[in-house]
C-alpha positions as CSV (number, residue, x, y, z in Angstrom):
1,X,130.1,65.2,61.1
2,X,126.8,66.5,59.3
3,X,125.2,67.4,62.4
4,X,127.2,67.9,65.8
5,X,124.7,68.8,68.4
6,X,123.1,64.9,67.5
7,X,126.7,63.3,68.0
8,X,126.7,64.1,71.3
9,X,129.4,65.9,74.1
10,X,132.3,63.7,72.7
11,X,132.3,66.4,69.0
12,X,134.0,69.7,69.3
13,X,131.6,72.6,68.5
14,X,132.4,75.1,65.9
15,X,132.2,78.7,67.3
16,X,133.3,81.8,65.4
17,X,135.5,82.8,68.7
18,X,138.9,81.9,69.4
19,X,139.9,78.7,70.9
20,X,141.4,78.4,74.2
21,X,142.7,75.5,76.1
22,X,142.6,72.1,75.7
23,X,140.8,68.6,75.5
24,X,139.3,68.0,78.8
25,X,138.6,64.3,79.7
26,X,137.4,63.4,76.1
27,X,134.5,66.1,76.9
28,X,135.5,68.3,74.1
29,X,137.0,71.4,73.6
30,X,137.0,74.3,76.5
31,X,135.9,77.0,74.5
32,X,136.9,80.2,76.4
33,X,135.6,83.5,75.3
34,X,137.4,87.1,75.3
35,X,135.5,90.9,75.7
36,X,136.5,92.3,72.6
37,X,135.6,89.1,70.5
38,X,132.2,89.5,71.9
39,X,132.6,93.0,70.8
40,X,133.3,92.1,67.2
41,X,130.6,89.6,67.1
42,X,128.2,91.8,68.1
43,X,129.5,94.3,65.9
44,X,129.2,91.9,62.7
45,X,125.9,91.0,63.9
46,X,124.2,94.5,63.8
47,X,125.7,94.9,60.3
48,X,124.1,92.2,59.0
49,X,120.4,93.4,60.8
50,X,121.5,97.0,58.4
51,X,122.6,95.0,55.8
52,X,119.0,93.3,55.6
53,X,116.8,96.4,56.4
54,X,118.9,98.1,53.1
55,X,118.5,94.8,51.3
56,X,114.8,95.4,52.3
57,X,114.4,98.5,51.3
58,X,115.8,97.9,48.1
59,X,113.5,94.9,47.2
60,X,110.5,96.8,47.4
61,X,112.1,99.6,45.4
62,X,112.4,96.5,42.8
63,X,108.9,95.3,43.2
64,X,107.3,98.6,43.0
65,X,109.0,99.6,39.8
66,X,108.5,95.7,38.2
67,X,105.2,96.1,39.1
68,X,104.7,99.6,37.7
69,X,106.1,98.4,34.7
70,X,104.2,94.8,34.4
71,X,101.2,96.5,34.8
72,X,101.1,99.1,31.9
73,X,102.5,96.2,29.8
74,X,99.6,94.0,30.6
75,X,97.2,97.0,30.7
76,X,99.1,98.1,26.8
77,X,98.9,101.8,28.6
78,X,103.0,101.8,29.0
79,X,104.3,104.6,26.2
80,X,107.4,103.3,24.3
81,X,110.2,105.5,26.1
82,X,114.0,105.0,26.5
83,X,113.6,105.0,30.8
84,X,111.4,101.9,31.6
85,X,110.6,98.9,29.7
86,X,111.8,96.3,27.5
87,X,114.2,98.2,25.5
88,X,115.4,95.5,22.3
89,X,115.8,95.8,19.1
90,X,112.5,94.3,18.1
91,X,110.4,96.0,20.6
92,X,111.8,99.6,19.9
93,X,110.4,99.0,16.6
94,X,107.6,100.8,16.7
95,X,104.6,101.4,19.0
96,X,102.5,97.7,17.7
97,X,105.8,95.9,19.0
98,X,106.6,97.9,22.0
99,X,102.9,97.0,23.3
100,X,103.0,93.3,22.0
101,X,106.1,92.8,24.2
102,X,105.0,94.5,27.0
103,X,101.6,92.6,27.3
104,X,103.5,89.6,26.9
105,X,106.2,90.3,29.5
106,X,103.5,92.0,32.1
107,X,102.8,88.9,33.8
108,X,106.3,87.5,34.5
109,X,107.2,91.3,35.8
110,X,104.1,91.4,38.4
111,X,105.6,87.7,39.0
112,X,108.7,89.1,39.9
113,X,107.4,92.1,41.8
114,X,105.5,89.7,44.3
115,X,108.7,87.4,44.9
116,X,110.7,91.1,46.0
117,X,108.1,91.6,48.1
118,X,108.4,88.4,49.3
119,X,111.8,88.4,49.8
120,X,111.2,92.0,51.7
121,X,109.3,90.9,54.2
122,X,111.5,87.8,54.5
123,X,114.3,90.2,55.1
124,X,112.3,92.0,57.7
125,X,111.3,89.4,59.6
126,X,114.2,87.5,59.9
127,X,116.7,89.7,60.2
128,X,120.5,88.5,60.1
129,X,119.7,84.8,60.7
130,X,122.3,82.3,58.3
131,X,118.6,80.6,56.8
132,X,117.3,83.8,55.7
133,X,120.5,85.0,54.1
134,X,120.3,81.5,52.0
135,X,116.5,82.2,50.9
136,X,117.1,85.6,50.5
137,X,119.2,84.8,48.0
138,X,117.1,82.2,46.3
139,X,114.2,84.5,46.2
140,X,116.6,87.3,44.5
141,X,117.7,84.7,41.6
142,X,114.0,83.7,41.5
143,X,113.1,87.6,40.9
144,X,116.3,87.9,38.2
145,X,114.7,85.1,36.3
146,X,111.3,86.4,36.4
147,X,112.9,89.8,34.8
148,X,115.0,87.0,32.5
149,X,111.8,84.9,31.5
150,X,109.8,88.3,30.7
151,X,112.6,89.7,28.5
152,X,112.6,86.7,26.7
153,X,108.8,86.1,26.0
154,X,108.5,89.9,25.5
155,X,111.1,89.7,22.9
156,X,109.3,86.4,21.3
157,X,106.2,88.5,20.8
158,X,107.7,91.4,19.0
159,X,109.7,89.2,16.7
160,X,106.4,87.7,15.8
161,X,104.7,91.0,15.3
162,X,107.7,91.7,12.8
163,X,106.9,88.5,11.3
164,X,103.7,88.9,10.9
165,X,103.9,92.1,9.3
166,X,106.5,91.1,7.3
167,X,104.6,87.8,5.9
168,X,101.6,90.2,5.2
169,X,104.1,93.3,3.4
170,X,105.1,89.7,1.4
171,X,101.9,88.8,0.3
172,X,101.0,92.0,-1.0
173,X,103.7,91.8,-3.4
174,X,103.1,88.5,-4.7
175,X,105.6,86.9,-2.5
176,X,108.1,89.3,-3.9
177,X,109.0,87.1,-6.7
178,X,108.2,87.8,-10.0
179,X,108.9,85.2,-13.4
C-alpha cells in the first residue's frame, strides 16, 4: 500500500524495530519495543544530525570557493594558475582564453555557489529528516551540473577564441594556400 496511515488500523505499520508478537483481532501487528533498540535508534539518529552539520559545513566550503572563483571569472581579474579554475586544454592556452572561459563560466559558478548555500541551510534546518536527505541530494546534483554546465560553456568560449585567432592567423596568409 502507497500510503498506510490512510488505509486505516486493519495495515501493519513499518517500524525500523523488531517485531514482536502476533496479529491481534485483525487490529494489526503488536509492535513491541526493546531498551537497547531504542538505544541504537537514537544512536543512528544523532549520526545523521553530524552527518548533516559536516555535510553543511562542507557545502559552504563549496559555495565560497565557486563563488570566489565565478566571480573573478566574470570580473576577468582571476590570473591563469594551476590551483583554481577551469583548467583544459583550450583555456590553458594563454591568458585571452583563460579569461574568455572564465567570464563565460562565472555565471553558472555563482549559480552553483547559491544552490550550496542553499542546500546548507537546508541541511541546517532540517537536520536528519528522510525529506531533506532526498533534497539534499537533489540540490548537490543540481550544484555538480552547475560546475558541469560552466565547464562546458567555459570550454565553448576558449575553443572560439582559438578559432578566432586561428581564422584571423589564416587570413593574413592568404588563406594559407598558395597556386
Amino acid at each position: 500500500m502507497l500510503f498506510p496511515a490512510l488505509a486505516g488500523p486493519s495495515v501493519a505499520r513499518p517500524s525500523p524495530l523488531r517485531l514482536r508478537g502476533a496479529v491481534s483481532g485483525g487490529r494489526g501487528v503488536s509492535w513491541e519495543h526493546s531498551p537497547p533498540e531504542f538505544a541504537r535508534l537514537a544512536r543512528l539518529t544523532e549520526s545523521r544530525g553530524d552527518l548533516m552539520w559536516l555535510g553543511a559545513v562542507l557545502m559552504i566550503l563549496a559555495g565560497c570557493a565557486l563563488g570566489v572563483i565565478g566571480e573573478l571569472g566574470r570580473r576577468s581579474a582571476l590570473p591563469r594558475n594551476q590551483v583554481a579554475g577551469l583548467r583544459s586544454a583550450a583555456a590553458m592556452t594563454d591568458d585571452a582564453t583563460w579569461r574568455a572561459a572564465h567570464r563565460a563560466a562565472g555565471p553558472w559558478l555563482l549559480c552553483g555557489a547559491l544552490v550550496a548555500f542553499g542546500t546548507s541551510a537546508v541541511a541546517l534546518i532540517a537536520g536528519g529528516e528522510g525529506w531533506a536527505r532526498t533534497l539534499l541530494f537533489a540540490l548537490l546534483g543540481l550544484v555538480i551540473a552547475c560546475v558541469f554546465i560552466a565547464s562546458r560553456f567555459g570550454e565553448q568560449a576558449a575553443k572560439k577564441v582559438l578559432a578566432e585567432r586561428t581564422a584571423e592567423h589564416d587570413a593574413g596568409k592568404g588563406g594559407g594556400r598558395s597556386f
